[in-house]
C-alpha positions in Angstrom: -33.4 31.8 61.5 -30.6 29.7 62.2 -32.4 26.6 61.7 -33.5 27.8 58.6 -29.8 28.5 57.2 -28.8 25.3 58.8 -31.3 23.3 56.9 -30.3 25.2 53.2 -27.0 24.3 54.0 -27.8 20.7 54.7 -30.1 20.5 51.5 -26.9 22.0 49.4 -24.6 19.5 50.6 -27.6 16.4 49.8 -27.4 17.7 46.9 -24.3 18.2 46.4 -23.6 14.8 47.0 -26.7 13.3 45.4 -25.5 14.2 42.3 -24.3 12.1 39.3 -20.8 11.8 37.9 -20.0 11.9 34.6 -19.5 8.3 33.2 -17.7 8.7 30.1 -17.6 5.6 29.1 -21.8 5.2 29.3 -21.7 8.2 27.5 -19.9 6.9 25.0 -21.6 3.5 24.7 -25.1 5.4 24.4 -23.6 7.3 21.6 -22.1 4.7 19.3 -25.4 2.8 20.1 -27.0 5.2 17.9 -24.9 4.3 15.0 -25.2 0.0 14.8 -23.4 -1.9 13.0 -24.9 -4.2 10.6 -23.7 -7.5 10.4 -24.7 -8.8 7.0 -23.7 -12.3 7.8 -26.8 -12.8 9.8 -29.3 -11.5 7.1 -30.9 -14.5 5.0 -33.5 -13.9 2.5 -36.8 -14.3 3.3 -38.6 -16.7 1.3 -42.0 -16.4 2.5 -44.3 -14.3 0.2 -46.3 -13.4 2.6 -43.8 -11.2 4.5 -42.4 -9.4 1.5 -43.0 -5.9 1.4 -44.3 -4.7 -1.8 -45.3 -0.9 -0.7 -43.2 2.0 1.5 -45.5 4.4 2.9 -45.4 7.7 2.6 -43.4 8.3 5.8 -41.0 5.5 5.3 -40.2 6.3 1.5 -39.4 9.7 2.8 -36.9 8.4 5.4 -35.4 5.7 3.1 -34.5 9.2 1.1 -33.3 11.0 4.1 -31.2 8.3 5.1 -29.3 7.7 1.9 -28.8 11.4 2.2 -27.5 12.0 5.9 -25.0 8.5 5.8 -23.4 10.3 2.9 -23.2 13.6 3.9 -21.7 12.4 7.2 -20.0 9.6 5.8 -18.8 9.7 2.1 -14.9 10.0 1.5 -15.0 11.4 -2.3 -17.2 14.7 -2.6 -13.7 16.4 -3.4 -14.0 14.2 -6.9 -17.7 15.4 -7.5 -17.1 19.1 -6.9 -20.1 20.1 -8.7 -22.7 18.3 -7.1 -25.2 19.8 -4.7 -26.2 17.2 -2.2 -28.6 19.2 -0.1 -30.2 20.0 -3.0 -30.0 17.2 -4.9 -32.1 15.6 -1.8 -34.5 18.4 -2.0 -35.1 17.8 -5.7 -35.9 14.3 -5.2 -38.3 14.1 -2.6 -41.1 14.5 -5.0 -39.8 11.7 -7.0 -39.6 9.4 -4.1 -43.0 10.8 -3.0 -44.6 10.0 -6.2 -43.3 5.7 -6.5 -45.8 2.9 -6.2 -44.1 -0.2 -5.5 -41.1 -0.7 -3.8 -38.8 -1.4 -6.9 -39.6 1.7 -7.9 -39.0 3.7 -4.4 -35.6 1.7 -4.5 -35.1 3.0 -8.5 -35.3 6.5 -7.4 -32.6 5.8 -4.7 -30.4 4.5 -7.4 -30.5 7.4 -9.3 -30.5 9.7 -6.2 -26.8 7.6 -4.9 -25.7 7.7 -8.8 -24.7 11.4 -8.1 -21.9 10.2 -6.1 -20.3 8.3 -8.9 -18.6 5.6 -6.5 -18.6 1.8 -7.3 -18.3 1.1 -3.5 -21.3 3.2 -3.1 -24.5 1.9 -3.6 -28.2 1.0 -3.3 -29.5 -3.1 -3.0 -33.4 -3.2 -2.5 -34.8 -5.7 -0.3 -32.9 -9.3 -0.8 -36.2 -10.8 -2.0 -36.4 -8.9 -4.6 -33.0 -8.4 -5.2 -32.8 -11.6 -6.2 -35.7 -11.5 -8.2 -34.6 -9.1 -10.2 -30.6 -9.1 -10.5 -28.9 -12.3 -9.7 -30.1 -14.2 -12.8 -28.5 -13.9 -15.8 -27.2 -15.5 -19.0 -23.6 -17.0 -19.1 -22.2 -14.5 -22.2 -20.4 -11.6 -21.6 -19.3 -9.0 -23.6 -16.8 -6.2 -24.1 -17.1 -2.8 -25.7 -14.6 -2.7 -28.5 -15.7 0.4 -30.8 -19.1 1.2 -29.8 -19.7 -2.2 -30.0 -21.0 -5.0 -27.5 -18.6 -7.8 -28.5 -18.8 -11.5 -27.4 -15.8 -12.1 -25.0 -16.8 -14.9 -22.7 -19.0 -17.6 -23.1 -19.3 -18.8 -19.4 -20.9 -22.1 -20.4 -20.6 -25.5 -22.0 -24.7 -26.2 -22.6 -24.9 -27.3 -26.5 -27.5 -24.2 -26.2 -24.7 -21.9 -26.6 -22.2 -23.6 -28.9 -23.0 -21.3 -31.8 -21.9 -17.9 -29.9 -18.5 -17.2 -30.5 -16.1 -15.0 -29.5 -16.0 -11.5 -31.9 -19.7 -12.0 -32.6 -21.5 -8.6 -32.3 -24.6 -8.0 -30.4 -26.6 -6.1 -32.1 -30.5 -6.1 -30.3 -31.8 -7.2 -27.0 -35.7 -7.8 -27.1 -35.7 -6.2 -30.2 -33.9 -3.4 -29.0 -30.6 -1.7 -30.4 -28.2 -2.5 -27.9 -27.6 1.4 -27.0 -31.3 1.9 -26.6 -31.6 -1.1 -24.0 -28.4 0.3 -22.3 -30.0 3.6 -21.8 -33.5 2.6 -20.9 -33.0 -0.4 -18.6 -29.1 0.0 -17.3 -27.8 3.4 -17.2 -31.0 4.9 -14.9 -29.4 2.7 -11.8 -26.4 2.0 -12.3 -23.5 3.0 -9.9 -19.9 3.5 -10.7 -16.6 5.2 -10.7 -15.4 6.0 -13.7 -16.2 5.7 -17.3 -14.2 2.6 -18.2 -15.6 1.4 -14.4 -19.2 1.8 -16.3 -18.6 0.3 -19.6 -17.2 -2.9 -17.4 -20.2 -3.0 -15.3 -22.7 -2.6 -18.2 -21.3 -4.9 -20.6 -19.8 -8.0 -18.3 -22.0 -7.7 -15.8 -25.3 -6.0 -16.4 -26.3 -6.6 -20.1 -28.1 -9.2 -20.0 -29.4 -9.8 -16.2 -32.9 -9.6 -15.8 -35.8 -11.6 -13.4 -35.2 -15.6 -12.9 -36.2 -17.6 -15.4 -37.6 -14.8 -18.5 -36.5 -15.3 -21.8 -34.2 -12.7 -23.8 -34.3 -12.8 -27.4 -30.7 -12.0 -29.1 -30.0 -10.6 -32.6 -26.0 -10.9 -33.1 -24.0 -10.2 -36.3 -21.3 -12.8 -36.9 -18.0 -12.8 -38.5 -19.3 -13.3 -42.0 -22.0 -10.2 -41.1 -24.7 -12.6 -41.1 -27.6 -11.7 -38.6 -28.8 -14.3 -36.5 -31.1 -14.9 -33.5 -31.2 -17.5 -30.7 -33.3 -16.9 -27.5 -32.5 -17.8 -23.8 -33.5 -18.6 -20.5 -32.1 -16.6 -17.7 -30.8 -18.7 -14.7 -29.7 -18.3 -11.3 -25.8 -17.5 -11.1 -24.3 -20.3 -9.1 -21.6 -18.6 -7.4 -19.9 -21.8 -6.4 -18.4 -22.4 -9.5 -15.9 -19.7 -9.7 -12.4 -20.9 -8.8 -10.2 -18.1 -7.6 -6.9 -19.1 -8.4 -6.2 -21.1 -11.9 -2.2 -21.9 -12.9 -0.6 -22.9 -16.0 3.0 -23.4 -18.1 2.9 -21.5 -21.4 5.6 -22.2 -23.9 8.4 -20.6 -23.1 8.2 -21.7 -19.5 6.4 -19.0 -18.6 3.9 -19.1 -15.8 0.3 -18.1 -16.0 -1.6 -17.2 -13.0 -4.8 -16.0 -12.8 -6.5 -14.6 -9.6 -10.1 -13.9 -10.3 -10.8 -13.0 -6.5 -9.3 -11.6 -3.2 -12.0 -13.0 -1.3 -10.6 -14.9 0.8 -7.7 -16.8 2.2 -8.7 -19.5 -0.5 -7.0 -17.3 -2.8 -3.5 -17.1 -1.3 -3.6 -21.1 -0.3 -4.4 -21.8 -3.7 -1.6 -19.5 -4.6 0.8 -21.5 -2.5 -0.1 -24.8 -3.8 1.3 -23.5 -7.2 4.4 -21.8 -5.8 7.0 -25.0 -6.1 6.1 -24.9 -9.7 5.8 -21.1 -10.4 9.5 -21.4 -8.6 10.9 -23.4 -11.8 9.4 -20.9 -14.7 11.7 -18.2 -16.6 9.0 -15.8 -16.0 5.6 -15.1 -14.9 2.2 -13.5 -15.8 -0.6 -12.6 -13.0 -4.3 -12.1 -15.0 -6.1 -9.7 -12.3 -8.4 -8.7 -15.1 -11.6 -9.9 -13.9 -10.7 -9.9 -10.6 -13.5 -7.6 -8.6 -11.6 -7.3 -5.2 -11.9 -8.9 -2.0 -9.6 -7.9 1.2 -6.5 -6.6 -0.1 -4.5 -8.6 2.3 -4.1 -11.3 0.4 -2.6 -9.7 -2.6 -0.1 -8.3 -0.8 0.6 -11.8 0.8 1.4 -13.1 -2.6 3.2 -9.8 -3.6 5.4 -10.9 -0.6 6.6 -14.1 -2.4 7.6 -12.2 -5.5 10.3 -9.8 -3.3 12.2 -9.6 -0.6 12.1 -5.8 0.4 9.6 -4.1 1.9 7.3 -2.8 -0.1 4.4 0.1 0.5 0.8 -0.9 0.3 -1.2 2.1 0.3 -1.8 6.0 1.8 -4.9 6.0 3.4 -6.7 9.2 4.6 -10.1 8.8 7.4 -11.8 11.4 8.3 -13.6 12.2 11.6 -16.6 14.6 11.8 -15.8 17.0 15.3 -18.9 19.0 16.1 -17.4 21.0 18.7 -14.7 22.4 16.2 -17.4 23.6 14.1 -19.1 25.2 16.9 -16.0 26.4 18.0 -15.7 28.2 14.3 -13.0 25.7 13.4 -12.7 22.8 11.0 -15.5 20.4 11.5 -13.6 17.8 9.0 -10.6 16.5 10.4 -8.5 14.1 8.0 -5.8 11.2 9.3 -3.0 9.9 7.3 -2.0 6.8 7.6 0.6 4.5 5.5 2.5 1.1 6.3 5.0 -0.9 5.0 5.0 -4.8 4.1 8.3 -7.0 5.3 8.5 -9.8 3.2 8.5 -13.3 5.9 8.7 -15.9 3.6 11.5 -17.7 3.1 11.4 -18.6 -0.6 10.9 -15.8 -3.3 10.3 -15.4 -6.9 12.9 -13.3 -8.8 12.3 -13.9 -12.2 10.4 -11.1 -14.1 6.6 -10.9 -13.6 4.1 -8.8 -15.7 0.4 -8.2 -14.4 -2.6 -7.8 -16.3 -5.6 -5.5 -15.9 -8.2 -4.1 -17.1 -11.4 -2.2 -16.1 -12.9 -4.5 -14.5 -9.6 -5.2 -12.0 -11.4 -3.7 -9.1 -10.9 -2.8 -5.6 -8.7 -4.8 -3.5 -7.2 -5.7 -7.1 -6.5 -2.6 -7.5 -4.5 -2.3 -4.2 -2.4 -5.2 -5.3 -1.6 -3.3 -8.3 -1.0 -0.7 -6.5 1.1 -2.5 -3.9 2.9 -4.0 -6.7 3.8 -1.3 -8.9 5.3 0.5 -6.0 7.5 -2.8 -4.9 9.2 -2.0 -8.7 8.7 -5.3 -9.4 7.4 -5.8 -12.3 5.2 -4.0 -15.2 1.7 -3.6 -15.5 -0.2 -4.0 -19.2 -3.6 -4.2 -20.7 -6.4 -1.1 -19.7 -6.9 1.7 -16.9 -8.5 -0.4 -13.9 -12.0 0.5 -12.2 -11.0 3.4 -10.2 -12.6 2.6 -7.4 -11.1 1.1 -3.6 -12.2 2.1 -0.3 -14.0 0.7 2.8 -18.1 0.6 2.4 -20.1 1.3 5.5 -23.6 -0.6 5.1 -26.7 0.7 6.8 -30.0 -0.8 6.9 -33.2 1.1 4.4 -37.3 0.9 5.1 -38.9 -2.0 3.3 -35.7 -4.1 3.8 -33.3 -2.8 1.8 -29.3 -1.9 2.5 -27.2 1.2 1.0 -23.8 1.0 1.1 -21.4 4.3 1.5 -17.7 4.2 0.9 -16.1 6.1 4.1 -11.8 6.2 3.0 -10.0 7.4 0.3 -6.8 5.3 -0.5 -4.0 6.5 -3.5 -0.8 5.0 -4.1 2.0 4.9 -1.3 3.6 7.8 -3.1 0.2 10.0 -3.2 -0.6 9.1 -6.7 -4.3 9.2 -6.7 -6.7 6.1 -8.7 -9.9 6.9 -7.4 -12.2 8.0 -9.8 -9.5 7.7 -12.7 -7.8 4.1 -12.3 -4.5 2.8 -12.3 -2.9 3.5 -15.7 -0.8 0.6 -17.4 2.9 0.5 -18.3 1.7 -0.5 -21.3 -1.9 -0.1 -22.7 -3.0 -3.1 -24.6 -6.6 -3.5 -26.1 -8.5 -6.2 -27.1 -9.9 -6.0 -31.0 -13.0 -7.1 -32.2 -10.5 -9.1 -35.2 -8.3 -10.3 -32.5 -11.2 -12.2 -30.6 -12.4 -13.5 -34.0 -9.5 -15.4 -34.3 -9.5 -16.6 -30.9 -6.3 -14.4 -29.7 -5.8 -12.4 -26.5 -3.8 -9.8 -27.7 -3.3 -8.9 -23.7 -1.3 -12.0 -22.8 0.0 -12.0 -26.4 1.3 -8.8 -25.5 2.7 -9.8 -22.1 4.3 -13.2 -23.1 6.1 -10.4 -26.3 7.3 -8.5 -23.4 8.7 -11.2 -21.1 10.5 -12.4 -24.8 12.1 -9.5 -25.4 13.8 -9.1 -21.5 14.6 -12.3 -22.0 16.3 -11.3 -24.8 18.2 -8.1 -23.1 19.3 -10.5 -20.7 21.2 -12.7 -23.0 22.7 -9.8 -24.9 24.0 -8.2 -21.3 26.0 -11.2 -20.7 
């Protein structure tokens, strides 16, 4: 008997011993392993045919659904702004939909209009880069504003003698032999994502309106200044995103500086920026044009802001949020949300202190709008033109079945003083629209408005003395 209590008590202390700590940082490895990160950078397009998926099966269409579902409903920062929508059942009502696609483009169509619901421009759907590029990034070089209902010229982003009859103010009236409105609704609106209803009318009109597979011909119907109808037809072509300079400066009479930033991309931006700053140093005045200018990494703006003051200024509020299981077992919020704010000391030493007026408009975007943002809390200046996108954030990309990415936009930022923009835009000083007369004539009525402004301080300046 005592050999058998001997030998329990030997086999409890083996085992005892023969146990495994807990390594919490293995545990914690495994467990972010389950979440990778995808590094875009290393993703080229595949250009052999013969590895292009064209059909999802059933079980993959099915997770390309679920997935798109469970990295928002984890992951999205802005279901306070879309308090009406049901995302559980929103998934449950589009299975069948997903179910029932052929081809791939349309499996990826439904997941469009599935992530549409969230009405976020830094959340979205890209099929497979094969046929992404098939289908999207091919284009023709006009774009076009929506002045009154109507899709006006604005830009004609080419010098080919092909286009030297579209002018600025001219109306577009069919596409294909479609009424513009029709097209919009048929082909656009289905799959398009966005923030808010200027953020939209941006999208469709500068971007989307005339994109369409490499190489197919559009046919055109415009109305011109006289009301005469006439119709040219063109070739779509591959964008060349090369040509796009970030950063272009100028003197306007007056001596008043004109600098626009069309991108935050980069640190291109801000060394292009300093290039300019000897010369922006010697104007009365100055105007930044962020109106087409669709973001980047905010850093940079706030770099330049940091040559136009020298206090510290406030960037942002940013809340994160962090999913806690265990609270929600515990009967306790599952949702825990972290503030966070910082402030921006100015370094350099040389500083702009003449008055400065920014630009924007709807398709000021993103990291744009942080710099306005930034800006208009620094008191340093107005802003004028339209309501920007209303959208900013930090996108988490996954990867989809069949190739494809989503994107899901995982912080909420507002102005340093809690002001919110998301979903609504930052709201000008002074709102300034373009008219379809104005661009007829060849006039921005935005700067023309700007350079009136900087006039007039000018003025109040003198008369002070």
């Amino acid at each position: 008997m005592k050999q058998i209590l001997f030998l329990f008590a030997l086999l409890a202390c083996f085992s005892l011993f023969a146990q495994h700590k807990l390594d919490t940082l293995a545990y914690q490895k495994f467990q972010n392993e389950r979440f990778p990160i995808v590094n875009f950078d290393d993703i080229n397009a595949d250009s052999d045919n013969s590895l292009v998926i064209t059909h999802l099966s059933l079980e993959e269409k099915i997770q390309a659904l679920s997935t798109v579902w469970h990295e928002a409903k984890f992951n999205f920062a802005n279901f306070d702004l879309i308090p009406n929508v049901e995302w559980d059942s929103l998934y449950r009502a589009y299975l069948p939909k997903v179910i029932a696609t052929d081809h791939i483009m349309e499996t990826y169509a439904v997941l469009m209009q599935f992530n549409q619901h969230l009405r976020d421009g830094h959340t979205r759907i890209l099929p497979p880069l094969y046929h992404f590029k098939k289908q999207k990034l091919n284009h023709v070089p006009i774009h076009f504003k929506q002045i009154d209902g109507k899709a006006v010229v604005y830009q004609v982003k080419s010098k080919d003698q092909v286009y030297s009859d579209i002018k600025m103010g001219m109306i577009l009236e069919k596409i294909d032999g479609e009424p513009v409105q029709d097209y919009i609704r048929k082909n656009i609106s289905p799959t398009l994502h966005f923030s808010t209803t200027q953020d939209s009318i941006g999208r469709i009109y500068h971007h989307d309106l005339l994109k369409g597979a490499e190489n197919t011909a559009v046919t055109l119907d415009f109305k011109t200044h006289k009301g005469e109808l006439i119709r040219r037809v063109f070739t779509r072509s591959p964008y060349d995103w090369n040509i796009k300079t970030p950063v272009t400066y100028q003197v306007l009479p007056g001596n008043i500086g004109y600098l626009t930033i069309d991108s935050f991309a980069s640190e291109d931006t801000f060394t292009e920026f300093k290039k300019h700053f000897s010369d922006i140093l010697k104007t009365n005045a100055l105007i930044i044009d962020i109106r087409h200018n669709g973001g980047g990494n905010g850093h940079w703006g706030h770099e330049i802001i940091g040559y136009l003051t020298k206090e510290t200024f406030y960037p942002s509020m940013t809340l994160m949020n962090s999913y806690h299981p265990v609270q929600r077992a515990w009967g306790g919020d599952a949702i825990q949300s972290n503030k966070s704010s910082y402030d921006w000391k100015p370094y350099h030493t040389e500083t702009y202190t003449k008055p400065v007026v920014v630009l924007i408009s709807e398709l000021t975007y993103s990291a744009a709008e942080d710099f306005s943002s930034a800006f208009k809390m620094a008191q340093r200046g107005v802003l004028i033109g339209t309501a920007t996108g209303g959208s900013t954030g930090q996108p988490l990309g996954y990867q989809l079945p069949g190739g494809g990415f989503g994107f899901v936009c995982t912080k909420r930022d507002a102005m340093y003083d809690g002001t919110e923009f998301v979903g609504i835009g930052i709201i000008p000083d002074f709102e300034v629209k373009l008219t379809i007369e104005g661009l007829q004539k060849g006039e921005d009525e935005v700067l023309d408005a700007a350079i009136n402004y900087l006039k007039q301080q000018k003025t109040k300046s003198i008369k002070s003395l």
